[in-house]
C-alpha positions, 0 to 999 in steps of 0.5 A, a space after each residue: 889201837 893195841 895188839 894183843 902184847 899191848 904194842 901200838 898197831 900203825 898202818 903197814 905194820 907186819 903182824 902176826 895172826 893168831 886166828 887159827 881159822 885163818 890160817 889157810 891164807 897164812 899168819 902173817 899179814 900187813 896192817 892197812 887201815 883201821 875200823 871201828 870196834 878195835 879191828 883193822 884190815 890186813 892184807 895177806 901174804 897171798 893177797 886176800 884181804 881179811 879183817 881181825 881184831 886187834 887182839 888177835 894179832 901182834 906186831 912183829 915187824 916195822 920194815 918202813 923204817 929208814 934213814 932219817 925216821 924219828 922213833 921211840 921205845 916201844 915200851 916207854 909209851 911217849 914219856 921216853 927220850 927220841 931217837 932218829 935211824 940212821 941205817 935200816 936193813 930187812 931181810 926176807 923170806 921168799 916163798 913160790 905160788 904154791 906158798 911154800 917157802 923157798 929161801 930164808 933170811 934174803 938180804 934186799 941187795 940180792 933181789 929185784 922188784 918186779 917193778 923195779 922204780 916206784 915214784 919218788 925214787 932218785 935216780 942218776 943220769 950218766 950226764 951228772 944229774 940226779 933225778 927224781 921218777 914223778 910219772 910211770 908208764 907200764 907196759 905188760 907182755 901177755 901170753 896167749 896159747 903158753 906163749 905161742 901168741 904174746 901182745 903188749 899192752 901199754 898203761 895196762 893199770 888202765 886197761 887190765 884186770 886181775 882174776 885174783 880177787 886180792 888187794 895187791 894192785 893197791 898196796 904192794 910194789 907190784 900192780 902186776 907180776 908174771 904168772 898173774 891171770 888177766 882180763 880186759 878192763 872196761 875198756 874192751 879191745 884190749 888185746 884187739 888193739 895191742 902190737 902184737 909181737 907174736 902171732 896175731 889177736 883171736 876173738 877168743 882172747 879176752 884173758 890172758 895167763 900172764 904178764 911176761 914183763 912189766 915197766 913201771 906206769 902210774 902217778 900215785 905218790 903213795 906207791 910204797 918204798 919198803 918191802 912189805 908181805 905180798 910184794 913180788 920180786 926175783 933174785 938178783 944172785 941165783 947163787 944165793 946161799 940162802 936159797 933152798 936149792 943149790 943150782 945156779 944161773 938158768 939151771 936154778 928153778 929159781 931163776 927169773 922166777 916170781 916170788 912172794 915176800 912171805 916174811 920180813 925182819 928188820 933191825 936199825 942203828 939209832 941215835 938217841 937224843 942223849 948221844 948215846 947209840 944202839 945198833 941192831 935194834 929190832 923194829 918191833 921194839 920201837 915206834 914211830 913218832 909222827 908228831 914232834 911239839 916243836 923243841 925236840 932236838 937230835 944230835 948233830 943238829 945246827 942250831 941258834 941260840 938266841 938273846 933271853 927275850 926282853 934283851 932288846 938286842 935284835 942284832 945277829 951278835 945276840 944269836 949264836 950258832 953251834 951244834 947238839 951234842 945231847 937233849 934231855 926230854 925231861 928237863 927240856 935242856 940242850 947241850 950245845 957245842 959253840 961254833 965261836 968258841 967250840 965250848 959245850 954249854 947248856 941251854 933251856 929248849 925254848 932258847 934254842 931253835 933249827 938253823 934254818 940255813 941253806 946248809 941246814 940237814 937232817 939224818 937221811 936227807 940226800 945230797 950231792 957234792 958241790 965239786 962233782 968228781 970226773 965221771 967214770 962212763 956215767 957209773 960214777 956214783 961217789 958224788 951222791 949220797 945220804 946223811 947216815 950220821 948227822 953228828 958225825 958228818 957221815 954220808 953214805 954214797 951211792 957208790 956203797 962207800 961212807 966217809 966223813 964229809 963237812 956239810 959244807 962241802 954237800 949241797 942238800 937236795 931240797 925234797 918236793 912231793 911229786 906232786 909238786 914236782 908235777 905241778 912244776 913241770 905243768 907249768 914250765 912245759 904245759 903238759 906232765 909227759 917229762 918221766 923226771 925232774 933233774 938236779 944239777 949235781 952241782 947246783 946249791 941247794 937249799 934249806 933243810 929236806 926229808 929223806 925221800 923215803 920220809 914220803 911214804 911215811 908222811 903217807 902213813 900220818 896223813 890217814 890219821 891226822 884229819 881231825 878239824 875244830 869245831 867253832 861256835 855256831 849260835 850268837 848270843 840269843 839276847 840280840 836276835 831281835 835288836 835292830 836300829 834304824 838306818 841312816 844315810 848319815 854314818 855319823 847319825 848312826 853311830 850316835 844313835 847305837 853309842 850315845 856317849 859310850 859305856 861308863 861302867 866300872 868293872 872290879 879287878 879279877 883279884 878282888 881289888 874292889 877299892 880300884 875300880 876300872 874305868 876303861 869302857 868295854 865298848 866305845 867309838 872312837 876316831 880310827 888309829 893309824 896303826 890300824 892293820 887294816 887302814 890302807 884298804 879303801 873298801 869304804 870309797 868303793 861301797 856304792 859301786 859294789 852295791 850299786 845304789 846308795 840303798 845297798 849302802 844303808 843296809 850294809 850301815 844298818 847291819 854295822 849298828 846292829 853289830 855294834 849294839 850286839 857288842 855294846 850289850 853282850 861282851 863277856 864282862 871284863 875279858 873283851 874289849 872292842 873300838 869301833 870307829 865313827 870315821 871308818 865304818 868298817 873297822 873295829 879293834 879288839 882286846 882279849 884277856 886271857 883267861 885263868 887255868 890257860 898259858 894265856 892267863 892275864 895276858 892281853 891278845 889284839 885283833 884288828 878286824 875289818 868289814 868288807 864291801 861284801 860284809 855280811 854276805 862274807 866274813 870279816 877279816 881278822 888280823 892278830 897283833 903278833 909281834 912275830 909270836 906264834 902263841 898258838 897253832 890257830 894264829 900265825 906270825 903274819 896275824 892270819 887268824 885261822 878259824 872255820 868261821 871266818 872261812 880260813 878254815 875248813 869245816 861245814 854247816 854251822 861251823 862256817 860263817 852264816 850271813 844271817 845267823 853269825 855275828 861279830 861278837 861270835 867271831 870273838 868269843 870263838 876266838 877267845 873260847 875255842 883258841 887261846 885254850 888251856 891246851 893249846 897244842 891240840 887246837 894243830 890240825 889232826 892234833 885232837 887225836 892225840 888227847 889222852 895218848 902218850 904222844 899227846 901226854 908228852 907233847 901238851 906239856 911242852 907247848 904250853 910251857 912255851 906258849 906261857 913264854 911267848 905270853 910273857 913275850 908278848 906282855 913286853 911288847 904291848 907295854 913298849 908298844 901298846 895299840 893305839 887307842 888302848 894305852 889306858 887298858 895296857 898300863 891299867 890292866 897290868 898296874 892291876 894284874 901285874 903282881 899276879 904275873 910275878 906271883 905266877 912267874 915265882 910259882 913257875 920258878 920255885 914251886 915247879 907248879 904246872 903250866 895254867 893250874 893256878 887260881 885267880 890270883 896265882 895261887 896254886 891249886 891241886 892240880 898245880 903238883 900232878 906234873 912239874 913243870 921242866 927244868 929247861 922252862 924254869 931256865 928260860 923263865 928265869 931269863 926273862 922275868 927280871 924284865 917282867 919285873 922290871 917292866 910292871 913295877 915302872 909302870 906302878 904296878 901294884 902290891 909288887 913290893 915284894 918282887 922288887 928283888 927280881 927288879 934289882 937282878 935285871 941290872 947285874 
C-alpha cells in the first residue's frame, strides 16, 4: 500500500496526515494495521486511534531501523541492490499534556522510558553475565485525595484500566504513565485489596488520578524497542539544551515530569552490497526488506565457496572460505577475498553459501568477549557489545567505546525468542517465575544470531506473511465409481487389478515418433531395498491395529482401488508409479517436470507409503532429495510439505478427506501446485508477494537456482537411478537429453529466461522480456560439461552437436 508520494506504508511507520479534519488529534500518527479498500489504522499522538486513506497520509519517519536491519532504496522499487544498517540515531520532539511541544530535536540518550525495560532487552549482571528480560512485573502507585492516600498495586495490566478511551497500552512502551486516570479492572477490589502506603482504603475509592511510578510486568514478545508517537518518557538530563526552558534539576517544570514523543527523526549509516557506504541517511528515503531469496550476500560476510557441482569431490579441500568484499544483484556475482590466499576473486552467487560456523556473525548481533576483562564493581561494561561494521570487524561495546576486535576473539550470543526462552525455563524449573535468562560471558556461543532488536521487526513480517496454498480438492471423477473385489489373498488382488501390466508406448515430448517408450505408467512389481520407507513393519502389525482379519481385507480392497485409479488415470507421460505385490503398503513414483518451470525434463522421486491407519489418515511421502532443496515445499531430509497430506495447514477441502482423496490426487497435487513455474512464491506468506517489486526481484533468483539443483539432481539419478526405474532414467534422457543441452546453450549464449522455452528448448516471446543473470551463466557453465558428458555416455540422442561441451570437461 502506497502513500500519498507513492512511498510504501509498512506497520509502525511515522506518517503525516493531511485531513485537516483531523487535525485537532495532531498530524502525525504511527501506522498500526491495514484494512481493506487501501486504509490503515494509525495511532495518534495523543493516543486516539483514527482510520485515514492511504492517500492521505505520507511517511516521514522509520524509527524501527537499528543495527543489523537490511533496507533498500525507497526509490529504486525492489530492483536495486541492499543495504544493511550499521548504526541508527532518532531524535524526539516532546510535548506536555496539553500537546504542546516542549523540547525539539531530544537525543534518545537524554530521556528515559517510563518503562524503562521491555522484553527481550539484554541486560548485565555485576557478576558477569549478561542476561535477557523474558517476564515483567508492574507494579503501580495510585494516588488518592492529590496524594494524601497513595496504594500499590501489583500486575495492575491485570487489574486496571484507563479512562482514556486510547490504544496506548497496546502499542507504545508504556501501559501506564504518571498522571493517566485509572479504574479498577473486572476484577473489582483493587484498590481494597492493595498495601497501602499512605492513608487507608475508602469505599469511595474506585478510580484513581494517577499512577506515581511504574516497574515493568508483562509477557508480550511483542512489546516495542524503538521509540515511536505516543510513547511516555522523562528527561534524563533537565539541563538539556534542547528543552524550551532554561531552569535546572528540580526547578526545571520539566523535571520528572511525563512527557509525549510528538515527533521523531531518524537518520542511519548503511553499508550497501557494492561496499560502498552512506551516512546520515534519512529513514523515510528507504525500506525495509523483509524477504531475501536466499543468495543475497553483505560485505563482511564469511563464506564458502564450494566445488562446481558434478566434480564429485565431497572432501572439505573442494570448499573453500573467504570474506564478501561486494555482491552484485544484477549479475548475481560475489567478490570473495580468499582466506588461503588473501586473493579477491569472483564467484557466481549459486557457488557461494553462509559459513554456517559457530563464529558465523552478522551486522547488529551482540556479543561478548571470550576472555572477559576484571570487572570494575560490576560497572565494567567493555566485555559486551554489538557488531557495527561487519566488514571491518567493529563492535561497539556497552561501555560507549568501538574498537576493532577479530570475530575470533567474541563469542556470538545465539538469539532466542522469549518465548523459547520461557519454554526453556519451564522445562529446566517447571515454573516461568525466573525474570532473566543468563549468559556466561565467557561461555562459547554458537551459530549465527539476529540482533535482539530484529525481534521487533520479525513482529512487523510476521502481520503480513500468513498466506497458505491451496491443493487439489476433487479426484479424478472417472474413478468414483470403480471397486474391486476384495481378497483375503494380496497376491489375488493384485493380479486381479494389474494382470500382466501396461504395455503402452508413449511418443517422445520432441516429436520422436519413430522411438517409441515402452517403460509402462503402471506396473507391480517386487519391492526395492532402497525403498525409504521398507524398515517400517506396518504390514505384520495390520491385523492387530484393525483387530480382525476383515479390517484387514477392507483396507486391501481400498489399496486395488488405489492402484486401478492409478492404472487408469495418470497424466499421460509425465507420472510414473510402482506398486509392489510383496509390500501392499508401498508405492514409488517418477515425475517429469514440466515445460514453462525450472524443472523442465527433469525427473523428481517419491516414495509413498500406506499405513496401518490408511485411509482414515494420509499416506506418507518421502522426496528423493539427494540433499537438494529445489523447492520450498520439499525439504532436503525428503518431507513433502503439502496440505493434503496434513504436513501442512489448511482447511476443509484442502486436507486429506478419507472418503473423497485418492493417491493419484497426492501426486498430480505434487506435480500441479509444487514443481511450478514460479516456485518462490510456493514459501509460506510468499504468495503476497506476486506482482510487487519484492516478489519482482526475487522470483527470478530462485528460479535460476532452482533450474541449477535441477540439473544437479539430473547427475545423481544417472550415477544412482532408483531402483526398479533404471530403464525410465537412461530411456527418459537418451530421448530428452538433447533438449537439456539445447536449453543449457539458450541459458549460456542467448540469455534467454529461467522456463520460457518450447517443447523442445527452443525460445519463446517471453524468452527476452528479463535475461537471465551473469552470475547463473558462470555457474552454468561449470556444470554443463558433465551434463554433457553425462547423456552422451549414456547414447543420448541427436547430441552430435554438443560434443564440443563433452570435450571441455576433460581440460
Amino acid at each position: 500500500m502506497e502513500d500519498a508520494m507513492g512511498q510504501i506504508i509498512c506497520y509502525h511507520d511515522l506518517v503525516m496526515l493531511m485531513n485537516k479534519s483531523t487535525a485537532a488529534h495532531g498530524d502525525r500518527g504511527m501506522v498500526l494495521r491495514c484494512l481493506l479498500d487501501r486504509k490503515l489504522v494509525v495511532q495518534r499522538v495523543d493516543g486516539a486511534s483514527t482510520t485515514e486513506a492511504a492517500r492521505d497520509m505520507a511517511v516521514v519517519d522509520r524509527s524501527y531501523f537499528c543495527t543489523g536491519i537490511v533496507v533498500a532504496r525507497a526509490s529504486d522499487r525492489g530492483g536495486g541492490q541492499l543495504g544493511v544498517v550499521m548504526g541508527a540515531a532518532t531524535a524526539l520532539d516532546l510535548s506536555d499534556g496539553d500537546g504542546v511541544v516542549v523540547a525539539s530535536g531530544v537525543p534518545t540518550a537524554e530521556v528515559r522510558r517510563v518503562r524503562e525495560l521491555c522484553l527481550g532487552d539484554y541486560v548485565v549482571v555485576p557478576s558477569g553475565w549478561l542476561g535477557r528480560v523474558v517476564e515483567q512485573d508492574l507494579d503501580v502507585d495510585v494516588l488518592f485525595d492529590g496524594g494524601a492516600a497513595v496504594c500499590r498495586v501489583t500486575r495492575a495490566d491485570s487489574k486496571l484500566s484507563t479512562l482514556q478511551e486510547d490504544c496506548l497500552n497496546s502499542h507504545t512502551n508504556s501501559c501506564f504513565y504518571p498522571g493517566q486516570r485509572v479504574v479498577e479492572g473486572i476484577r473489582g477490589n483493587v484498590f481494597w485489596s492493595a498495601r497501602w502506603l499512605n492513608g487507608y482504603w475508602k469505599p469511595s475509592m474506585w478510580r484513581g488520578p494517577s499512577p506515581r511510578s511504574t516497574r515493568p510486568y508483562g509477557r508480550r514478545e511483542d512489546d516495542l524497542n524503538f521509540w515511536g508517537a505516543g510513547d511516555r518518557c522523562f528527561f534524563c538530563n533537565t539541563c538539556s539544551s534542547r528543552s524550551n526552558n532554561n531552569a535546572v534539576g528540580n526547578n526545571n517544570p520539566l523535571f520528572e515530569r511525563p512527557m509525549c514523543v510528538c515527533d521523531t527523526r531518524t537518520t542511519v549509516d548503511v553499508v550497501w552490497q557494492d561496499g560502498s557506504r552512506q551516512r546520515g541517511v534519512p529513514s523515510a528515503s528507504l525500506t525495509a526488506v523483509v524477504a531475501l531469496h536466499g543468495h543475497e550476500f553483505f560485505p563482511g560476510q564469511r563464506v564458502v565457496v564450494h566445488a562446481p557441482a558434478g566434480t564429485g569431490a565431497d572432501d572439505d579441500d573442494a570448499h573453500r572460505v573467504g570474506v564478501v568484499r561486494s555482491f552484485s544483484c544484477e549479475d548475481q556475482t560475489v567478490r570473495v577475498a580468499m582466506e588461503e590466499s588473501a586473493a579477491e576473486m569472483e564467484f557466481s552467487a549459486y557457488d557461494v553459501s553462509i559459513n554456517n560456523s559457530e563464529d558465523d556473525a552478522f551486522y547488529g548481533d551482540i556479543v561478548v568477549r571470550r576472555r572477559q576483562p576484571m570487572m570494575d564493581g560490576g560497572n565494567d561494561l567493555s566485555w559486551v557489545g554489538q557488531i557495527v561494521d561487519l566488514s571491518c570487524d567493529q563492535i561497539k561495546w556497552g561501555d560507549g567505546t568501538t574498537s576493532k576486535v577479530s570475530l575470533h576473539e567474541v563469542g556470538v550470543i545465539k538469539f532466542t525468542g522469549v518465548g523459547e526462552m520461557l519454554e526453556e525455563i519451564d522445562l529446566l524449573e517447571g515454573t516461568s517465575s525466573a525474570a532473566i535468562v543468563l549468559y556466561s560471558a565467557t561461555a562459547r556461543m554458537t551459530k549465527r544470531v539476529g540482533a535482539f532488536v530484529q525481534a521487533v521487526f520479525r513482529l512487523v513480517t510476521s502481520k503480513v506473511l500468513g498466506q497458505g496454498r491451496r491443493y487439489l480438492a476433487e479426484a479424478s471423477s472417472s474413478t468414483s465409481n470403480d471397486e474391486v473385489v476384495a481378497t483375503d489373498d494380496k497376491e489375488e488382488g493384485t493380479s486381479d487389478v494389474v494382470g500382466e501390466g501396461m504395455a503402452k508406448a508413449h511418443a517422445t515430448d520432441g516429436g520422436d515418433k519413430e522411438s517409441l517408450f515402452q517403460f509402462p505408467q503402471f506396473d507391480v512389481v517386487q519391492s526395492p531395498s532402497d525403498h525409504h520407507y521398507l524398515d517400517t513393519k506396518e504390514r505384520e502389525v495390520q491385523y492387530i491395529h484393525h483387530g480382525t482379519a476383515g479390517g484387514t481385507r477392507m483396507w486391501n480392497k481400498r489399496v486395488q482401488k488405489e492402484w486401478k485409479i492409478l492404472k487408469n488415470d495418470l497424466p499421460a507421460g509425465t507420472i510414473y508409479v510402482r506398486a509392489f505385490e510383496d509390500r501392499m503398503d508401498l508405492l514409488r513414483a517418477a515425475m517429469v517436470g514440466a515445460c514453462g518451470t525450472p524443472y523442465h525434463d527433469g525427473l523428481f522421486f517419491f516414495d509413498l507409503h500406506l499405513p496401518p491407519s490408511y485411509p482414515d489418515s494420509p499416506p506418507q511421502v518421502s522426496y528423493r532429495s539427494f540433499g537438494l532443496r529445489v523447492n520450498p515445499n520439499l525439504y532436503k531430509s525428503g518431507t513433502v510439505c503439502l496440505s493434503l497430506l496434513n504436513t501442512f495447514g489448511g482447511d476443509g477441502t484442502e486436507l486429506w478427506s478419507p472418503e473423497s482423496s485418492t493417491l493419484l490426487q497426492v501426486l498430480v497435487s505434487i506435480q500441479g501446485l509444487v514443481l511450478t513455474a514460479q516456485p518462490y512464491y510456493n514459501e509460506t506468506g510468499y504468495l503476497i508477494q506476486a506482482g510487487t517489486p519484492v516478489g519482482h526481484r526475487n522470483e527470478l533468483p530462485y528460479c535460476e537456482n532452482t533450474y541449477l539443483l535441477t540439473l544437479q539432481t539430473m547427475l545423481h539419478l544417472l550415477r544412482r537411478p532408483p531402483l526398479g526405474f533404471e530403464d525410465l532414467v537412461g530411456d527418459h534422457f537418451r530421448r530428452r537429453g538433447r533438449y537439456v543441452l539445447r536449453a543449457c546453450q539458450a541459458y549460456l549464449e542467448g540469455g534467454c529466461l529461467i522456463g520460457t522455452l518450447d517443447a523442445e528448448a527452443n525460445a519463446t516471446e517471453a524468452s527476452s522480456v528479463r535475461p537471465c543473470s551473469a552470475g547463473f551463466r558462470l555457474a552454468l557453465a561449470n556444470i554443463v560439461p558433465r551434463i554433457a558428458e553425462a547423456v552422451i555416455d549414456i547414447g543420448a540422442q541427436g547430441c552430435e552437436q554438443f560434443d564440443g561441451l563433452r570435450v571441455s570437461a576433460s581440460d
